[in-house]
PDB file with one MODEL, atoms N, CA, C and O in Angstrom:
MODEL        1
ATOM      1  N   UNK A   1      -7.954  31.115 -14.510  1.00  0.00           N
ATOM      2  CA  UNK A   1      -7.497  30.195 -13.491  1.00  0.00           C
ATOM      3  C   UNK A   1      -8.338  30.310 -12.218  1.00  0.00           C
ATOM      4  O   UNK A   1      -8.506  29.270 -11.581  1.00  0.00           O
ATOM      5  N   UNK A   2      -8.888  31.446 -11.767  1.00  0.00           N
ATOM      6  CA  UNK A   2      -9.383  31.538 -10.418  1.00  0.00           C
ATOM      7  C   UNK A   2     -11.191  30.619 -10.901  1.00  0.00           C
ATOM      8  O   UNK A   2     -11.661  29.974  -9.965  1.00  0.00           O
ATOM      9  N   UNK A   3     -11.731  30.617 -11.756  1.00  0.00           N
ATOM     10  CA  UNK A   3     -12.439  30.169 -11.971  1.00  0.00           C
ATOM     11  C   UNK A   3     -12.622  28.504 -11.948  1.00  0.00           C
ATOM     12  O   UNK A   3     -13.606  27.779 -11.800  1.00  0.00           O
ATOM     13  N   UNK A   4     -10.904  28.197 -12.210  1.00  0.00           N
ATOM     14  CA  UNK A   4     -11.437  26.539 -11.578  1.00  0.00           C
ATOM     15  C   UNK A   4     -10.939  26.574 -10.816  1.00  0.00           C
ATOM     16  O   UNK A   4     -10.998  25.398 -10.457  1.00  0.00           O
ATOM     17  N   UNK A   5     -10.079  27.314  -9.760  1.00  0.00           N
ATOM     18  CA  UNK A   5      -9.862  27.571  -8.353  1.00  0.00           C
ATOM     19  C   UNK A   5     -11.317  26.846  -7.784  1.00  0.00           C
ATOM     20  O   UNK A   5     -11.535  25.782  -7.205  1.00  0.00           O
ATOM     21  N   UNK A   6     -12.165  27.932  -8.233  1.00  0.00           N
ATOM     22  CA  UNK A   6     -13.684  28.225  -7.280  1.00  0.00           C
ATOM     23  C   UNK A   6     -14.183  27.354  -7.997  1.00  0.00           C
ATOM     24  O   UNK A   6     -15.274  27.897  -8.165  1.00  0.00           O
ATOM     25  N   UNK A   7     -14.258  26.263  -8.653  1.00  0.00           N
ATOM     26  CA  UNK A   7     -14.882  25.365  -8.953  1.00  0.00           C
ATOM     27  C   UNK A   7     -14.211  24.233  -8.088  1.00  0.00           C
ATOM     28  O   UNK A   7     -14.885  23.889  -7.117  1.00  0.00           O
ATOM     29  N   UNK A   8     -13.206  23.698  -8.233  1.00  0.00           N
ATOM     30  CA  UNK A   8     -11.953  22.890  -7.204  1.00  0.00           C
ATOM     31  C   UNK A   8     -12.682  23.164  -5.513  1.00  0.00           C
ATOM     32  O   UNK A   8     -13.246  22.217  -4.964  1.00  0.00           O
ATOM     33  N   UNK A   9     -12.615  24.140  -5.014  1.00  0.00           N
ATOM     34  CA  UNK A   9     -12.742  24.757  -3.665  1.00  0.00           C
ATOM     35  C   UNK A   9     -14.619  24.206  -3.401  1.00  0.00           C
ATOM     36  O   UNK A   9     -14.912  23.520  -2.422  1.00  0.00           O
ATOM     37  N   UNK A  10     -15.526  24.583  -4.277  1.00  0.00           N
ATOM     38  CA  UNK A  10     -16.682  23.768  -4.147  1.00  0.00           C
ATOM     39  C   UNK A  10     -16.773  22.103  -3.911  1.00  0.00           C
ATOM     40  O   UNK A  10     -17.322  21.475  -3.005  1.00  0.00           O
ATOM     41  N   UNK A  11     -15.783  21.493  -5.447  1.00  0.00           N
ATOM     42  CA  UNK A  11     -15.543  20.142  -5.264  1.00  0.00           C
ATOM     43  C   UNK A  11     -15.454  19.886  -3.940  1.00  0.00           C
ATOM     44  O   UNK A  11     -16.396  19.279  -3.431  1.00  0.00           O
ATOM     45  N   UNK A  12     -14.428  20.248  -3.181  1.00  0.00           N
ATOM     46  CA  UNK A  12     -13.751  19.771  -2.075  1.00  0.00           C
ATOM     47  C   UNK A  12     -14.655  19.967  -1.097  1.00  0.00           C
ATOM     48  O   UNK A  12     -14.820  19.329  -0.058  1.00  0.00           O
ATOM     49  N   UNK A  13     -15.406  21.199  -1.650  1.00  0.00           N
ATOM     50  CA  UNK A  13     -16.682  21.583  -0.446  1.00  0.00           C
ATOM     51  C   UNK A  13     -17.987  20.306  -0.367  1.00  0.00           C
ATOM     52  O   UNK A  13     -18.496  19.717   0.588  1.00  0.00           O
ATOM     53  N   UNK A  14     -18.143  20.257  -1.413  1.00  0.00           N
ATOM     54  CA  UNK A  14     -19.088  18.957  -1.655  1.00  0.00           C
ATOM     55  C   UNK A  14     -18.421  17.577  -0.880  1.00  0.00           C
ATOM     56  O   UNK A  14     -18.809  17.014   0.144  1.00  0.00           O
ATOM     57  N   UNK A  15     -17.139  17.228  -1.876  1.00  0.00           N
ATOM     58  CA  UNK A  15     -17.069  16.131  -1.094  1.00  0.00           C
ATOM     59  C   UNK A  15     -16.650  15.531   0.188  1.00  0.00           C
ATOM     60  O   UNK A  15     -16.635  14.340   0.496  1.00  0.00           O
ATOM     61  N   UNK A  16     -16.185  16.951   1.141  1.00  0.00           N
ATOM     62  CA  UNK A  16     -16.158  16.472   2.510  1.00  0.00           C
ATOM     63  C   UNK A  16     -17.486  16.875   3.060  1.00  0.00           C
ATOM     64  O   UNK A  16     -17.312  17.048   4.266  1.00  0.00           O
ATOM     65  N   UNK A  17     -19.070  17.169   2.658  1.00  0.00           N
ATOM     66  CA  UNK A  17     -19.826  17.333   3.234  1.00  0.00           C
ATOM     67  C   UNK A  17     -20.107  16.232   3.068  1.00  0.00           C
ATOM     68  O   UNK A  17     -20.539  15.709   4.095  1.00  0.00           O
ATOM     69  N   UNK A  18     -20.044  15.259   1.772  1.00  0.00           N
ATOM     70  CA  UNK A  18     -20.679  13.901   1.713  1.00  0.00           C
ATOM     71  C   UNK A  18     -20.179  13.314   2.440  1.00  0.00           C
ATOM     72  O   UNK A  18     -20.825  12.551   3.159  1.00  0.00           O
ATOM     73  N   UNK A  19     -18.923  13.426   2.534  1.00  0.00           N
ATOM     74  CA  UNK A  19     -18.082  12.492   3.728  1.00  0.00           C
ATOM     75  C   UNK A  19     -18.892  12.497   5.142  1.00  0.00           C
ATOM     76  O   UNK A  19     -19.353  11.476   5.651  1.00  0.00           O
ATOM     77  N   UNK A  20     -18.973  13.555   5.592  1.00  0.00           N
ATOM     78  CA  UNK A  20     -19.751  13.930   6.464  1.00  0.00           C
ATOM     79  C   UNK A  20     -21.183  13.542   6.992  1.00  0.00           C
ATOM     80  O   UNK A  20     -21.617  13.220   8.097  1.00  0.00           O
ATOM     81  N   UNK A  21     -21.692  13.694   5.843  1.00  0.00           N
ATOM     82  CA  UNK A  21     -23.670  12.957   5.907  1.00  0.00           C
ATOM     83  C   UNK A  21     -23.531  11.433   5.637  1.00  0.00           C
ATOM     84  O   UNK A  21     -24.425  10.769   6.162  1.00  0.00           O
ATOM     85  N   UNK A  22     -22.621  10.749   4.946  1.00  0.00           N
ATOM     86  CA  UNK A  22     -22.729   9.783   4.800  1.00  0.00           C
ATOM     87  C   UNK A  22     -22.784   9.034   6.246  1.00  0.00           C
ATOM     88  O   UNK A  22     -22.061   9.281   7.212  1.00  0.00           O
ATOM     89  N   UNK A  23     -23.961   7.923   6.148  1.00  0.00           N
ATOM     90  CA  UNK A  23     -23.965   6.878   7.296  1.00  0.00           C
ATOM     91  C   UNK A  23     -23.890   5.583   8.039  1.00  0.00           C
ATOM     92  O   UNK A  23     -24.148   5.026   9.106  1.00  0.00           O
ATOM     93  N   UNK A  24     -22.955   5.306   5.830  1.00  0.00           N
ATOM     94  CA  UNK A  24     -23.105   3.762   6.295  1.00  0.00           C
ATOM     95  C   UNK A  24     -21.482   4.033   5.425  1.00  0.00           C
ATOM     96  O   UNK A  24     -21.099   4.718   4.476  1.00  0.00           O
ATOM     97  N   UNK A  25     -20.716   2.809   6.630  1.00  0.00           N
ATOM     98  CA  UNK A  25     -19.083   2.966   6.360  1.00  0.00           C
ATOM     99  C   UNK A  25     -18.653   2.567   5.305  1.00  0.00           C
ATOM    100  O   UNK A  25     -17.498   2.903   5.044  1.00  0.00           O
ATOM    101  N   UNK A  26     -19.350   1.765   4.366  1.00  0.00           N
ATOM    102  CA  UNK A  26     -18.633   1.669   2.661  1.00  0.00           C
ATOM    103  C   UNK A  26     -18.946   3.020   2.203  1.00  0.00           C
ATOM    104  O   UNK A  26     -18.097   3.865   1.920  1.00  0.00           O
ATOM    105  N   UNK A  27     -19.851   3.132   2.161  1.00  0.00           N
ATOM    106  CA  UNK A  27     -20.103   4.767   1.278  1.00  0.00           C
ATOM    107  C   UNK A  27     -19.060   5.327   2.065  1.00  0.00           C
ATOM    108  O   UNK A  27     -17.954   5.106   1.573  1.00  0.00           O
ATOM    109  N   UNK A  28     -19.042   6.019   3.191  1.00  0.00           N
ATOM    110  CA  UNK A  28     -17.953   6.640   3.666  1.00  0.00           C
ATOM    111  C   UNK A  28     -16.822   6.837   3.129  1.00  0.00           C
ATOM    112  O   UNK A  28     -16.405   7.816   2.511  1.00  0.00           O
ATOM    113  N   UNK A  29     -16.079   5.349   3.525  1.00  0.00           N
ATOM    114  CA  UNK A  29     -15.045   4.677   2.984  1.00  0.00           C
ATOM    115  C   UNK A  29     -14.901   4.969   1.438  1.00  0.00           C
ATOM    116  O   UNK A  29     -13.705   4.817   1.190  1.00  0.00           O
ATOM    117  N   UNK A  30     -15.557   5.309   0.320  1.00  0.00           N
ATOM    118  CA  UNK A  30     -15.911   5.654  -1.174  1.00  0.00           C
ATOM    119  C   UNK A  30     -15.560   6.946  -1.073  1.00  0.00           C
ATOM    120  O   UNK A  30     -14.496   7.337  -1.552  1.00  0.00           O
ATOM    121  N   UNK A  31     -16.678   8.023  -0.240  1.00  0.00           N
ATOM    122  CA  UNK A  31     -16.763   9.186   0.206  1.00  0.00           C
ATOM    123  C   UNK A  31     -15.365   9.859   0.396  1.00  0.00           C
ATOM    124  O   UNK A  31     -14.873  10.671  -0.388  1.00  0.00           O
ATOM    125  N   UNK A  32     -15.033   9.591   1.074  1.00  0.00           N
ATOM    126  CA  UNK A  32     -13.826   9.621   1.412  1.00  0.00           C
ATOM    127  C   UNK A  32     -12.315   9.823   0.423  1.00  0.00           C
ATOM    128  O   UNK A  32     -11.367  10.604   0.508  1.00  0.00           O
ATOM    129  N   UNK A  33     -12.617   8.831  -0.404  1.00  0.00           N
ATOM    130  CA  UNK A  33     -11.770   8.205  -1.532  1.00  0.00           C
ATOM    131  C   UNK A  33     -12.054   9.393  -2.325  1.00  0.00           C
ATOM    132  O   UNK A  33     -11.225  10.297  -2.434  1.00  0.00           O
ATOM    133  N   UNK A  34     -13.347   9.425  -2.956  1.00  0.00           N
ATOM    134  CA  UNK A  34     -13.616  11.083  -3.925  1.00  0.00           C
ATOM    135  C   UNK A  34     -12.775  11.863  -3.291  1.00  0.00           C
ATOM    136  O   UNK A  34     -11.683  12.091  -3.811  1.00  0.00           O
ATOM    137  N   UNK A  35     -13.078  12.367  -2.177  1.00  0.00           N
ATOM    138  CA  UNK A  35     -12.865  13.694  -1.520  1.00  0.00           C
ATOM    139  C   UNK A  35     -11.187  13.677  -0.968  1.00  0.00           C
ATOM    140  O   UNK A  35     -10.767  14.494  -0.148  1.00  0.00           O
ATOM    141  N   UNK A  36     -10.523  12.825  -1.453  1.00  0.00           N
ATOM    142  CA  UNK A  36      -8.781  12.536  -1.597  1.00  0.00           C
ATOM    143  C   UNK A  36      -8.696  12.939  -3.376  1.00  0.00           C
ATOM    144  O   UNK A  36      -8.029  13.913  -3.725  1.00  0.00           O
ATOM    145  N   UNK A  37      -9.375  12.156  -4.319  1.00  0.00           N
ATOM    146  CA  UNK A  37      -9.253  12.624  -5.455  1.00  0.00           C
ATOM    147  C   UNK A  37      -9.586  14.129  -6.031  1.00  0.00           C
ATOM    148  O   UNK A  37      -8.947  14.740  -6.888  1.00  0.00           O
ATOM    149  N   UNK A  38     -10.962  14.632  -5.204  1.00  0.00           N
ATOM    150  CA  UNK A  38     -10.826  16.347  -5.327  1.00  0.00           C
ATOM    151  C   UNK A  38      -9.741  17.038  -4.537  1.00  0.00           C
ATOM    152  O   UNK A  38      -9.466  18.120  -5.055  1.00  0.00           O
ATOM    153  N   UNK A  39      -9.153  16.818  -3.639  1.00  0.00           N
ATOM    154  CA  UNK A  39      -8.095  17.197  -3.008  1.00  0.00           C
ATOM    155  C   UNK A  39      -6.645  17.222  -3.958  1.00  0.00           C
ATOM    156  O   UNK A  39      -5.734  18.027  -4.151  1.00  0.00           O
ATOM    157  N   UNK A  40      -6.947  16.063  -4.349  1.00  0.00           N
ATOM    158  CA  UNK A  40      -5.688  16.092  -5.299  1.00  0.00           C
ATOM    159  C   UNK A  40      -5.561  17.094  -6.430  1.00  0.00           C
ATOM    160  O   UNK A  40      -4.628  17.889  -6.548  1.00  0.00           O
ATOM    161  N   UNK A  41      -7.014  16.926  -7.581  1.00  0.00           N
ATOM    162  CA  UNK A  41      -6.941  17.545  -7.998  1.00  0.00           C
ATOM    163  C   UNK A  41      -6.658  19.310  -7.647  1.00  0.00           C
ATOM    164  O   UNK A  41      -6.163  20.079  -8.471  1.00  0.00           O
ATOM    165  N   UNK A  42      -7.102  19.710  -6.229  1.00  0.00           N
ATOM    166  CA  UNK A  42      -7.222  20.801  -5.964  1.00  0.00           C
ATOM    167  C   UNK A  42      -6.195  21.585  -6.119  1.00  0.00           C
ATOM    168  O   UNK A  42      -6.145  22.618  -6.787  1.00  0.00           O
ATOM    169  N   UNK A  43      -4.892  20.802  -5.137  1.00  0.00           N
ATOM    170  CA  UNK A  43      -3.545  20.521  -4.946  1.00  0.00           C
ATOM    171  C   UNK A  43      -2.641  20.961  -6.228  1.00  0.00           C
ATOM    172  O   UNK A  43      -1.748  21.776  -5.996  1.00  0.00           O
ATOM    173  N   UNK A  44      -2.741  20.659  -7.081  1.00  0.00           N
ATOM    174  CA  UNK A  44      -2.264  19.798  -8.651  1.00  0.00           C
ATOM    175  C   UNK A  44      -2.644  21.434  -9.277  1.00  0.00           C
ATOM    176  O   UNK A  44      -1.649  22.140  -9.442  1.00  0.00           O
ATOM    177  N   UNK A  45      -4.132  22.123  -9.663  1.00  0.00           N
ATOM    178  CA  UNK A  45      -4.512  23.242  -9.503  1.00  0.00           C
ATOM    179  C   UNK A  45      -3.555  24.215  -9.505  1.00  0.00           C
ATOM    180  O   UNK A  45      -2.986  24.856 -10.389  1.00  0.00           O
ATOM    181  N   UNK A  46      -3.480  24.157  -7.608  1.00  0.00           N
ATOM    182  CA  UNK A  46      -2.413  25.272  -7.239  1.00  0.00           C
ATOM    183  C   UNK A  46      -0.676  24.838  -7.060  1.00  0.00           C
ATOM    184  O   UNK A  46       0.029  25.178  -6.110  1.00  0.00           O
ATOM    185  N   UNK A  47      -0.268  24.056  -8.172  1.00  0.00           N
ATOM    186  CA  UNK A  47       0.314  23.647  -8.043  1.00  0.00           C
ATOM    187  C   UNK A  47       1.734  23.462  -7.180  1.00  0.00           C
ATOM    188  O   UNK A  47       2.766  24.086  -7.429  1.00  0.00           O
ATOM    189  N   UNK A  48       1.596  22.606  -6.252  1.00  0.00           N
ATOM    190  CA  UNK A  48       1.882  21.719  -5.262  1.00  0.00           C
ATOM    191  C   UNK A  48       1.955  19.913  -5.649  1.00  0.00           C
ATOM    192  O   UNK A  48       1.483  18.963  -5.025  1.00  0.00           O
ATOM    193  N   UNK A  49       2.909  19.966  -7.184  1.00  0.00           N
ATOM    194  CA  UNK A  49       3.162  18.634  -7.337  1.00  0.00           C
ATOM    195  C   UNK A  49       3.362  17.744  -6.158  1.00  0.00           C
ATOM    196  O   UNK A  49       2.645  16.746  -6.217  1.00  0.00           O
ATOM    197  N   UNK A  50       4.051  17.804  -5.207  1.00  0.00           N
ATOM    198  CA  UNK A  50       4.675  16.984  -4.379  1.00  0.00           C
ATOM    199  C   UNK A  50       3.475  16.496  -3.619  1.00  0.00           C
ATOM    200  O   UNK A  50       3.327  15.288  -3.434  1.00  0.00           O
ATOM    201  N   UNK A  51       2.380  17.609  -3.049  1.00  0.00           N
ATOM    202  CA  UNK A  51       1.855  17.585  -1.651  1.00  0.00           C
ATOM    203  C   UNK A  51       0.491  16.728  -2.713  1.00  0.00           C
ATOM    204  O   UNK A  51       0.004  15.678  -2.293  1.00  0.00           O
ATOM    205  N   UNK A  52       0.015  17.341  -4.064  1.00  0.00           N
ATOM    206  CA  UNK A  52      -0.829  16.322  -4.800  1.00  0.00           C
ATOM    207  C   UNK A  52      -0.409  15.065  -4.867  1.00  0.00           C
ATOM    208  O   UNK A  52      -1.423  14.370  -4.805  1.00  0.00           O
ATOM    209  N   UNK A  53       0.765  14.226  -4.982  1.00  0.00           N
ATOM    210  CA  UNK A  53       1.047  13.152  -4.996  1.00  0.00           C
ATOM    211  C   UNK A  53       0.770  12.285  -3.807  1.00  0.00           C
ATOM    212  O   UNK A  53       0.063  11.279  -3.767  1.00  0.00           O
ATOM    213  N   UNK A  54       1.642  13.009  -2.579  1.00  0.00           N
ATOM    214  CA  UNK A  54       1.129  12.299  -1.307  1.00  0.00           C
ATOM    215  C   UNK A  54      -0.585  12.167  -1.016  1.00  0.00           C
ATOM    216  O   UNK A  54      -1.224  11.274  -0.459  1.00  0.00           O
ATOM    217  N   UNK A  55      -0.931  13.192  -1.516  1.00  0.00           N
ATOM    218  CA  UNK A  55      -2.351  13.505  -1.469  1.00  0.00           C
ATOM    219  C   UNK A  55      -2.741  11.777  -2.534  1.00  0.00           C
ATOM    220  O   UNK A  55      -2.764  10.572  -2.281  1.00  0.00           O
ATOM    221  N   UNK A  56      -2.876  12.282  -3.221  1.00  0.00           N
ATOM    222  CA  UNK A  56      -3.173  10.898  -4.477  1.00  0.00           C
ATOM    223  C   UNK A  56      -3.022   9.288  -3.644  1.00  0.00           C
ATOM    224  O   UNK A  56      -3.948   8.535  -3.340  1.00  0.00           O
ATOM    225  N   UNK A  57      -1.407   9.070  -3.393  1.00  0.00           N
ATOM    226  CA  UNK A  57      -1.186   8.010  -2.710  1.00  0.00           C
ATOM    227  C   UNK A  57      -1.767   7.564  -1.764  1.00  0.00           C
ATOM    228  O   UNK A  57      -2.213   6.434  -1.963  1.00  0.00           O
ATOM    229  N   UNK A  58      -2.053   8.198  -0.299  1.00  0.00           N
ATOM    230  CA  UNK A  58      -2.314   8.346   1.175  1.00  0.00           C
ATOM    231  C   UNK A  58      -3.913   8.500   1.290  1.00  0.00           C
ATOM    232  O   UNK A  58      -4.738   7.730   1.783  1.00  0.00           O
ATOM    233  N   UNK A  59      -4.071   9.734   0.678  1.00  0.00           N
ATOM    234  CA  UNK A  59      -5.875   9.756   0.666  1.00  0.00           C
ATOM    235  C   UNK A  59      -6.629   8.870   0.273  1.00  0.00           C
ATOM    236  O   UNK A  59      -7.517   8.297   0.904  1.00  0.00           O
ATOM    237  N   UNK A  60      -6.171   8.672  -1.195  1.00  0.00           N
ATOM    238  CA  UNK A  60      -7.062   8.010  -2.022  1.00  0.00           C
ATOM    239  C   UNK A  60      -7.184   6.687  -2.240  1.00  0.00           C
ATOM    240  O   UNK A  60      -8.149   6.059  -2.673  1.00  0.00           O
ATOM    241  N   UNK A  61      -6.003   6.282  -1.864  1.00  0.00           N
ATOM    242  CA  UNK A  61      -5.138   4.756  -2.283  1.00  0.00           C
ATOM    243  C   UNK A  61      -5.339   4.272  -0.947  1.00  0.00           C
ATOM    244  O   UNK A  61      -6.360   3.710  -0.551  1.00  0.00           O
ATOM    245  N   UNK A  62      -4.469   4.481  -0.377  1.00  0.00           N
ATOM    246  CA  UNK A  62      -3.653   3.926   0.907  1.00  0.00           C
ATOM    247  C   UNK A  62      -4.515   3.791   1.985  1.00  0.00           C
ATOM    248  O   UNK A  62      -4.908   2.686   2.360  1.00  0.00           O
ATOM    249  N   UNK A  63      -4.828   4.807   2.497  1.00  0.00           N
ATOM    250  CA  UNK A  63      -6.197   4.763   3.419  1.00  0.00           C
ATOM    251  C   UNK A  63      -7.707   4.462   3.636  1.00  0.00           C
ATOM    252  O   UNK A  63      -8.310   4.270   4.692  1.00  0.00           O
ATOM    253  N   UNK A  64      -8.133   4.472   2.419  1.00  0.00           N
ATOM    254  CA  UNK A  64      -9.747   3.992   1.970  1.00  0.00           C
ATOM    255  C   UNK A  64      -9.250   2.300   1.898  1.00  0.00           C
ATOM    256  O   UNK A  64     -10.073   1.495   2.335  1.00  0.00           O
ATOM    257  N   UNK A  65      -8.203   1.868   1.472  1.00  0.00           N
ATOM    258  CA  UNK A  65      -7.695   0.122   1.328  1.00  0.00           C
ATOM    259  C   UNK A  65      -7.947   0.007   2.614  1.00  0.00           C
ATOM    260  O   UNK A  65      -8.687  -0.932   2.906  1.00  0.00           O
ATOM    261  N   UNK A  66      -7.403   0.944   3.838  1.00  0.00           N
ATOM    262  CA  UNK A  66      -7.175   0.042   4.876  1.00  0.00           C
ATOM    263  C   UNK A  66      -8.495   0.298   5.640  1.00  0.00           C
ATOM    264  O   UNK A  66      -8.697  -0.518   6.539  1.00  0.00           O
ATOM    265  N   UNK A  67      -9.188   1.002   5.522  1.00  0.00           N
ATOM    266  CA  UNK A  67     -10.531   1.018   6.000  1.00  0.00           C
ATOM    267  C   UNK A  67     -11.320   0.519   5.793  1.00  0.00           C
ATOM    268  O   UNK A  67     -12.261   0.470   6.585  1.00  0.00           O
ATOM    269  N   UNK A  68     -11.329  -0.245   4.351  1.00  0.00           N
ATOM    270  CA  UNK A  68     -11.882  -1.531   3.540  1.00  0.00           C
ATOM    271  C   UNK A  68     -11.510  -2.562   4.057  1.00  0.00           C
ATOM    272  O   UNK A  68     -12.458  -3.337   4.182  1.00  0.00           O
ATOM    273  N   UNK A  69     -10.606  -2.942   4.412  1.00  0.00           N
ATOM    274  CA  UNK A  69      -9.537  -4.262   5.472  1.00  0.00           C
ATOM    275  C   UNK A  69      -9.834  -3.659   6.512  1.00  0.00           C
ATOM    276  O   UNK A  69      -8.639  -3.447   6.720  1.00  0.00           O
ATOM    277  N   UNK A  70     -10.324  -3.175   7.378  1.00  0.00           N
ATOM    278  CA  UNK A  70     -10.752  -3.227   8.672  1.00  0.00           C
ATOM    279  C   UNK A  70     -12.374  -3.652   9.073  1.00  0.00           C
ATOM    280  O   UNK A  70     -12.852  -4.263  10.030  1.00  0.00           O
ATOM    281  N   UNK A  71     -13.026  -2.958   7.739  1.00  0.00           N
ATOM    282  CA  UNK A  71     -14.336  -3.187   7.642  1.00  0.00           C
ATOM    283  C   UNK A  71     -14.651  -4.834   7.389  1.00  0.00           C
ATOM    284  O   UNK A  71     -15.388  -5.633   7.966  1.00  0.00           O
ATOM    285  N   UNK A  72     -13.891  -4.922   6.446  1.00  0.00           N
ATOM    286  CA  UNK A  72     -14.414  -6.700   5.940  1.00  0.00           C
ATOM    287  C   UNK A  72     -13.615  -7.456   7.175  1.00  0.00           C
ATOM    288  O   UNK A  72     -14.218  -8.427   7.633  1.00  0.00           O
ATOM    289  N   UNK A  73     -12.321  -7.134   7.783  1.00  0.00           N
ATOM    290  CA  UNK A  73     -12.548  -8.231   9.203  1.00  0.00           C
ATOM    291  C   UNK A  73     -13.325  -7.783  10.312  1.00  0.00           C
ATOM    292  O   UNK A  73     -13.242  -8.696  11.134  1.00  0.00           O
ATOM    293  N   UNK A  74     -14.099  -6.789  10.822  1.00  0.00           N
ATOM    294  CA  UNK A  74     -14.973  -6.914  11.616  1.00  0.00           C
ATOM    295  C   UNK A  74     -16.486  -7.544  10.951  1.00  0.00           C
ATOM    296  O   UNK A  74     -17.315  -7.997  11.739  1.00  0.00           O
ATOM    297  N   UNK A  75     -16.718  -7.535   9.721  1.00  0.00           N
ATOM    298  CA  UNK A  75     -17.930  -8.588   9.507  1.00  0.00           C
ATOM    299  C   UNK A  75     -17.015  -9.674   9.865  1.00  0.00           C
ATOM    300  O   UNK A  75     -17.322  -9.945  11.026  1.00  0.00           O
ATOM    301  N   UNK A  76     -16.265 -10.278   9.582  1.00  0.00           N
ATOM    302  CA  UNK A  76     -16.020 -11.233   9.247  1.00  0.00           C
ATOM    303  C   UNK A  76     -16.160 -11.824  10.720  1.00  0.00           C
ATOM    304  O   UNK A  76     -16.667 -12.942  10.821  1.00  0.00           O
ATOM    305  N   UNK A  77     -15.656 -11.009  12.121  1.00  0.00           N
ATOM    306  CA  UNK A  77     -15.476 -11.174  13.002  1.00  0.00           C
ATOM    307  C   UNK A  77     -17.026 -11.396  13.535  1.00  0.00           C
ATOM    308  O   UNK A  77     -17.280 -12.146  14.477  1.00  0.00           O
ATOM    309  N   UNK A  78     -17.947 -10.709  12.869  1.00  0.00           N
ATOM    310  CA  UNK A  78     -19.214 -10.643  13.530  1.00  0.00           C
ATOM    311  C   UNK A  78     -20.397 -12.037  13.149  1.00  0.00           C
ATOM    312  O   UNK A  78     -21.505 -12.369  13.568  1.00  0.00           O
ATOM    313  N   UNK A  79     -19.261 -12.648  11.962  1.00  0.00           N
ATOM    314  CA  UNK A  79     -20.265 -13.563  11.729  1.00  0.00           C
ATOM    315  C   UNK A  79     -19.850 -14.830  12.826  1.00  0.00           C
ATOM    316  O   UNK A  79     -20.657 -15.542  13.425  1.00  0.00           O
ATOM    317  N   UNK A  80     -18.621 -14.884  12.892  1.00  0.00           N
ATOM    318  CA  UNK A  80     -18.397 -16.417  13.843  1.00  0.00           C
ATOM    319  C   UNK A  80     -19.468 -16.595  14.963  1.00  0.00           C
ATOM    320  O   UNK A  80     -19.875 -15.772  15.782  1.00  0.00           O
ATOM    321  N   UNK A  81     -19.886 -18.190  14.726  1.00  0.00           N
ATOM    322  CA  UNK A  81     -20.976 -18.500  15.992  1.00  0.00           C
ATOM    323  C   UNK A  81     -20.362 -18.018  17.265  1.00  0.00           C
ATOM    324  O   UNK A  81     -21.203 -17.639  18.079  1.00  0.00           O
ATOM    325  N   UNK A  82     -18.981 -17.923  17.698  1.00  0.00           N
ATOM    326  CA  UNK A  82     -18.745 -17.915  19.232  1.00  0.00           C
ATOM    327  C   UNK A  82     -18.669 -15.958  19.480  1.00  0.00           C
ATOM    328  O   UNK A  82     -18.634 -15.364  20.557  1.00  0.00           O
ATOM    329  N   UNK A  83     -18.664 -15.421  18.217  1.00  0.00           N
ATOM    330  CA  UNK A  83     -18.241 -14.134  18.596  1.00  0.00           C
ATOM    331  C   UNK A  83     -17.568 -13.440  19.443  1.00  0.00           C
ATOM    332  O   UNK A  83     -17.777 -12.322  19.915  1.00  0.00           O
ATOM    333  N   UNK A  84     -16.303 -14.586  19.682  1.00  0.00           N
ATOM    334  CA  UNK A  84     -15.566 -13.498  20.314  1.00  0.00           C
ATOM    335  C   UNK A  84     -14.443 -13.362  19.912  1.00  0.00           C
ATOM    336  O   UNK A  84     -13.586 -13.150  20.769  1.00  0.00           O
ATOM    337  N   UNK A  85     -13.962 -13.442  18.265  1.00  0.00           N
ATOM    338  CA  UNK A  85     -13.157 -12.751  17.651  1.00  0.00           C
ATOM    339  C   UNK A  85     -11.872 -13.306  17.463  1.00  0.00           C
ATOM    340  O   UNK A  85     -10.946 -12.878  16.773  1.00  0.00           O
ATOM    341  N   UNK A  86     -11.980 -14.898  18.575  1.00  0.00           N
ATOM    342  CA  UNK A  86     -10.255 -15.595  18.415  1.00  0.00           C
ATOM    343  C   UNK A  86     -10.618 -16.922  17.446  1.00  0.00           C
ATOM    344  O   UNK A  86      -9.724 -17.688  17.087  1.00  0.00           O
TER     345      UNK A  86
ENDMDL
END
């Protein structure tokens, strides 16, 4: 078991560094999304059914959606000729 502990604990290490270097906000936004799904799994691991679920829902789901819907209305906002957003 401690062996995919320390495999889990790398995952998570990896994917919040990508989170991190990444520099353009879809990747991020993706980035991000992994590094909720290694979390989960991590979670799940040491088992913490409950806190993996919220984890699953909130990280992975819930929050990368709405950062995706924030992203596509500021293009959207950036394309209008008058640019100023009304």
């Amino acid at each position: 078991m401690s062996l995919l502990l320390a495999m889990l604990f790398l995952l998570v290490a990896a994917t919040g560094t990508g989170v991190a270097l990444s520099r353009q906000p879809h990747r991020q936004v993706m980035a991000m999304a992994a590094h909720g799904l290694a979390l989960t799994m991590l979670f799940t691991a040491l088992q913490a059914p409950d806190v993996a679920f919220s984890q699953l829902v909130v990280g992975t789901a819930a929050l990368p959606l709405l950062f995706l819907v924030v992203l596509a209305n500021l293009r959207l906002r950036q394309r209008r000729p008058n640019g100023d957003g009304s």
